[in-house]
C-alpha positions as CSV (number, residue, x, y, z in Angstrom):
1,X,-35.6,-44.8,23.3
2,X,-36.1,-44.3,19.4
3,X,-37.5,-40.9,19.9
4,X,-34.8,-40.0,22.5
5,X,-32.2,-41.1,20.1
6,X,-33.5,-39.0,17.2
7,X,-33.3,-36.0,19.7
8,X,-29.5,-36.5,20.3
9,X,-29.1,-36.7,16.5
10,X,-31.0,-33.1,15.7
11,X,-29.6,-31.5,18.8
12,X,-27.6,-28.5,18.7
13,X,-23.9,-30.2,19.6
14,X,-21.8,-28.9,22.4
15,X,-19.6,-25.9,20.9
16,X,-16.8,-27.4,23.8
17,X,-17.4,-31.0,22.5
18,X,-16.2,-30.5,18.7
19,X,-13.0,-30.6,17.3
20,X,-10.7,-27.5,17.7
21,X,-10.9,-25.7,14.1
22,X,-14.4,-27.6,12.8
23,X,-16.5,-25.7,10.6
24,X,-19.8,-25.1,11.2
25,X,-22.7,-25.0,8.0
26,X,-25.9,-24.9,9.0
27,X,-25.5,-26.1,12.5
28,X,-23.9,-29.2,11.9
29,X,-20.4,-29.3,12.7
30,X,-18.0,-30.6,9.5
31,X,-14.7,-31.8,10.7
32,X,-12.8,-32.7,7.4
33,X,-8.7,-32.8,6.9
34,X,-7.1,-29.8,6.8
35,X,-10.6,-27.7,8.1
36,X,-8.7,-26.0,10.8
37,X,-5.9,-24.4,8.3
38,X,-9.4,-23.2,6.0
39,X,-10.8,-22.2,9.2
40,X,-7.4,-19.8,10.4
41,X,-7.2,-18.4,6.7
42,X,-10.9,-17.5,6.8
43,X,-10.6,-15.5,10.0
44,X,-7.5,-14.0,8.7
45,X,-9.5,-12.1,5.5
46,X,-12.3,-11.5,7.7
47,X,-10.4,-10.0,10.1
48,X,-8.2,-7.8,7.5
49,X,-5.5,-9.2,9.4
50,X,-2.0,-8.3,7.3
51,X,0.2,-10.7,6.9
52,X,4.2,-9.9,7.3
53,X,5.6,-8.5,4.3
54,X,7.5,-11.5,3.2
55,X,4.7,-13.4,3.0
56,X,1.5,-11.6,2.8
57,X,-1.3,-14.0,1.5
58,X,-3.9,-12.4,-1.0
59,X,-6.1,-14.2,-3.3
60,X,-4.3,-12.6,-6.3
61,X,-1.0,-13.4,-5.2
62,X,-1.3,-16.1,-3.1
63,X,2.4,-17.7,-3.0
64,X,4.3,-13.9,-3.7
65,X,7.6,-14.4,-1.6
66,X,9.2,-10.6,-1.1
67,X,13.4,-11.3,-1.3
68,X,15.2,-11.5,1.4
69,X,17.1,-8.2,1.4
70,X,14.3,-5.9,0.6
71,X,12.5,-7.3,3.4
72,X,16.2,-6.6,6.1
73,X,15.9,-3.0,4.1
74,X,12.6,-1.8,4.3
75,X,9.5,-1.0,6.6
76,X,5.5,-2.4,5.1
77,X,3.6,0.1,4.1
78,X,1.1,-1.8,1.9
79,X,-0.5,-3.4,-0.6
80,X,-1.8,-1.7,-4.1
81,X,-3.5,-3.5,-6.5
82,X,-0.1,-4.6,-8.5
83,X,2.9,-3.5,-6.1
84,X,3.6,-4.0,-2.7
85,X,4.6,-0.7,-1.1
86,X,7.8,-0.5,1.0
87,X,9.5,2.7,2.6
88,X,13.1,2.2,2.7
89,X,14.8,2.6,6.3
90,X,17.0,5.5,5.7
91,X,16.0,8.5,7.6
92,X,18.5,10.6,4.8
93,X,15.7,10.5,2.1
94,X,12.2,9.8,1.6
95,X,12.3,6.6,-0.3
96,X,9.8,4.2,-1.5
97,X,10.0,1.0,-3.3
98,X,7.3,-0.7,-4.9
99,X,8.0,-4.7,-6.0
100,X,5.4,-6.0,-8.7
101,X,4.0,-8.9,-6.5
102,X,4.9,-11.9,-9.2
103,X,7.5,-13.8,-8.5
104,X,10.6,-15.1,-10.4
105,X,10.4,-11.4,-12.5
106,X,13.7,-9.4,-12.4
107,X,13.0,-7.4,-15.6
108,X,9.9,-5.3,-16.8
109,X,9.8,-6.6,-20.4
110,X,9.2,-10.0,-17.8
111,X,5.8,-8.7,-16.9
112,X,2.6,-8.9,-19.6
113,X,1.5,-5.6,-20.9
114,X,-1.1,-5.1,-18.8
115,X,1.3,-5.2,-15.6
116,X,3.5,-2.9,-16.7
117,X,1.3,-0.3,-17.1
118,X,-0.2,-1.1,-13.6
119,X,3.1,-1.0,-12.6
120,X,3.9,2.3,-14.0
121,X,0.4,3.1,-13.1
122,X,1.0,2.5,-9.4
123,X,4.4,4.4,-9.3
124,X,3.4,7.9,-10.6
125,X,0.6,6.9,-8.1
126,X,3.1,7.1,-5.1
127,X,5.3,9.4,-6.8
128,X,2.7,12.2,-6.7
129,X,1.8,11.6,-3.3
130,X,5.2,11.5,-1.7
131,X,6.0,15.0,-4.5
132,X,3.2,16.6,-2.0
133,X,3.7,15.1,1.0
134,X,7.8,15.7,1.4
135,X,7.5,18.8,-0.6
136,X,10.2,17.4,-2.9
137,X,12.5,19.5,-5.5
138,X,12.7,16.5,-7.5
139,X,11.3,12.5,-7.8
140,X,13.6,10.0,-8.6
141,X,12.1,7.0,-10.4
142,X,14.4,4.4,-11.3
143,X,14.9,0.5,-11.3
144,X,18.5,-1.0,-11.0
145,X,18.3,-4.8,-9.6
146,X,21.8,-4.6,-9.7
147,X,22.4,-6.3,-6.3
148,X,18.9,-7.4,-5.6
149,X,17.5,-9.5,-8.6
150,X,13.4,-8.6,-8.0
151,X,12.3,-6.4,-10.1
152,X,11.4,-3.3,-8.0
153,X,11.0,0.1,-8.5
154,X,12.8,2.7,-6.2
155,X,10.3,6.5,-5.7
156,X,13.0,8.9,-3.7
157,X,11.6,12.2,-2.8
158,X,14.6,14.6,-3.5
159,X,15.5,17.9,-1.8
160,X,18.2,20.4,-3.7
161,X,20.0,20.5,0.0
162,X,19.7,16.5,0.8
163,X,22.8,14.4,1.3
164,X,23.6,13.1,-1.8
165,X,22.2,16.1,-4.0
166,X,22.3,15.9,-7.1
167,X,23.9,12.4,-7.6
168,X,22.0,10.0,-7.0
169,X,21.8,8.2,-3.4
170,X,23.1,4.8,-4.4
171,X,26.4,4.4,-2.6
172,X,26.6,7.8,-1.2
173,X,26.3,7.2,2.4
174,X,25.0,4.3,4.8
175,X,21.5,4.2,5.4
176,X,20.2,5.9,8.6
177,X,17.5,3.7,10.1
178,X,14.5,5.5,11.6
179,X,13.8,5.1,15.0
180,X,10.4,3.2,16.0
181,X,8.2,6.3,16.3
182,X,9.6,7.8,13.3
183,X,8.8,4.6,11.1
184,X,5.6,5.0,12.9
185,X,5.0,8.2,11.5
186,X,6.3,8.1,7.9
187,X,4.7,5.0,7.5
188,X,1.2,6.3,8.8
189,X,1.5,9.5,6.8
190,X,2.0,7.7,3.6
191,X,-0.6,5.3,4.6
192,X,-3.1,7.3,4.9
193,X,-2.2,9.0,2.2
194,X,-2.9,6.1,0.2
195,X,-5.6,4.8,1.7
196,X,-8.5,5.0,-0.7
197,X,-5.6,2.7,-3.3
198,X,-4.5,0.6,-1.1
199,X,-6.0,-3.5,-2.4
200,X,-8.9,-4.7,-0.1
């Protein structure tokens, strides 16, 4: 019976007989409190699987909260090393906005040194690719927070003959929302774009 019982003990356990969410090291199942939230978030990174854009979980920025507005506003685009990348849903313009993932920040002397250059850094970045992409007459670059406190950074594409030209768009006209397979397509095309910036 010893020998039998020292079987059981270094026997491979029953994958149906553990604990939903146990974690595995070595063969031996560890079932510890809170293992099955670890477990999720590790198959989330592995996966690449991207979180919504009001709460997208990354190492770096692992409690950034996107206001409330921006996120009603805006489609995801992605995630740079710095900024989060969001196209805004108005079909008039080709309009970016990029939000510094820190929170509590609503001006740029707020950030260090170092992040405002990445934040600069990262808008030229999209400003030159939506310049060649939209084939624009001129980029807007600006940052108001007038209404919405986070700091953000608005990147509009302009054309000589768009709706608001030249003022600026602000309060011009409502927004025209894109329709699903348009956001689908803007939102791919600047994408891919992007792809080789875009935070791993």
């Amino acid at each position: 019976m010893a020998g039998l019982d020292a079987r059981r003990r270094h026997a491979p356990a029953d994958p149906a007989s553990e604990p939903t969410g146990a974690l595995r090291v070595s063969g031996i199942a560890a079932w510890t409190p809170g293992a099955s939230a670890l477990y999720l978030q590790l198959i989330r990174f592995a996966g690449g699987i991207r979180q919504n854009a009001a709460h997208a979980i990354h190492p770096d920025h692992p409690m950034f909260s996107l206001d409330a507005r921006l996120q009603a506003d805006t489609l995801f685009i992605g995630n740079l090393s710095f900024c989060r990348v969001l196209l805004m849903n108005d079909t008039r313009y080709p309009w970016c906005i990029l939000v510094p993932q820190r929170n509590d920040i609503g001006e740029v002397f707020e950030l260090t040194q170092q992040e405002q250059q990445q934040m600069w850094s990262e808008s030229t970045l999209v400003a030159g690719v939506m310049q060649r992409l939209f084939d624009a007459d001129k980029m807007n670059i600006a940052t108001l927070g007038n209404v919405v406190r986070q700091l953000h950074i608005h990147v509009i594409a302009r054309k000589t003959d768009d709706d608001a030209w030249p003022a600026p768009v602000w309060g011009r006209h409502p927004a025209l929302p894109y329709a699903p397979e348009q956001a689908r397509a803007v939102t791919g095309q600047l994408a891919k774009a992007l792809e080789e910036h875009w935070r791993a």
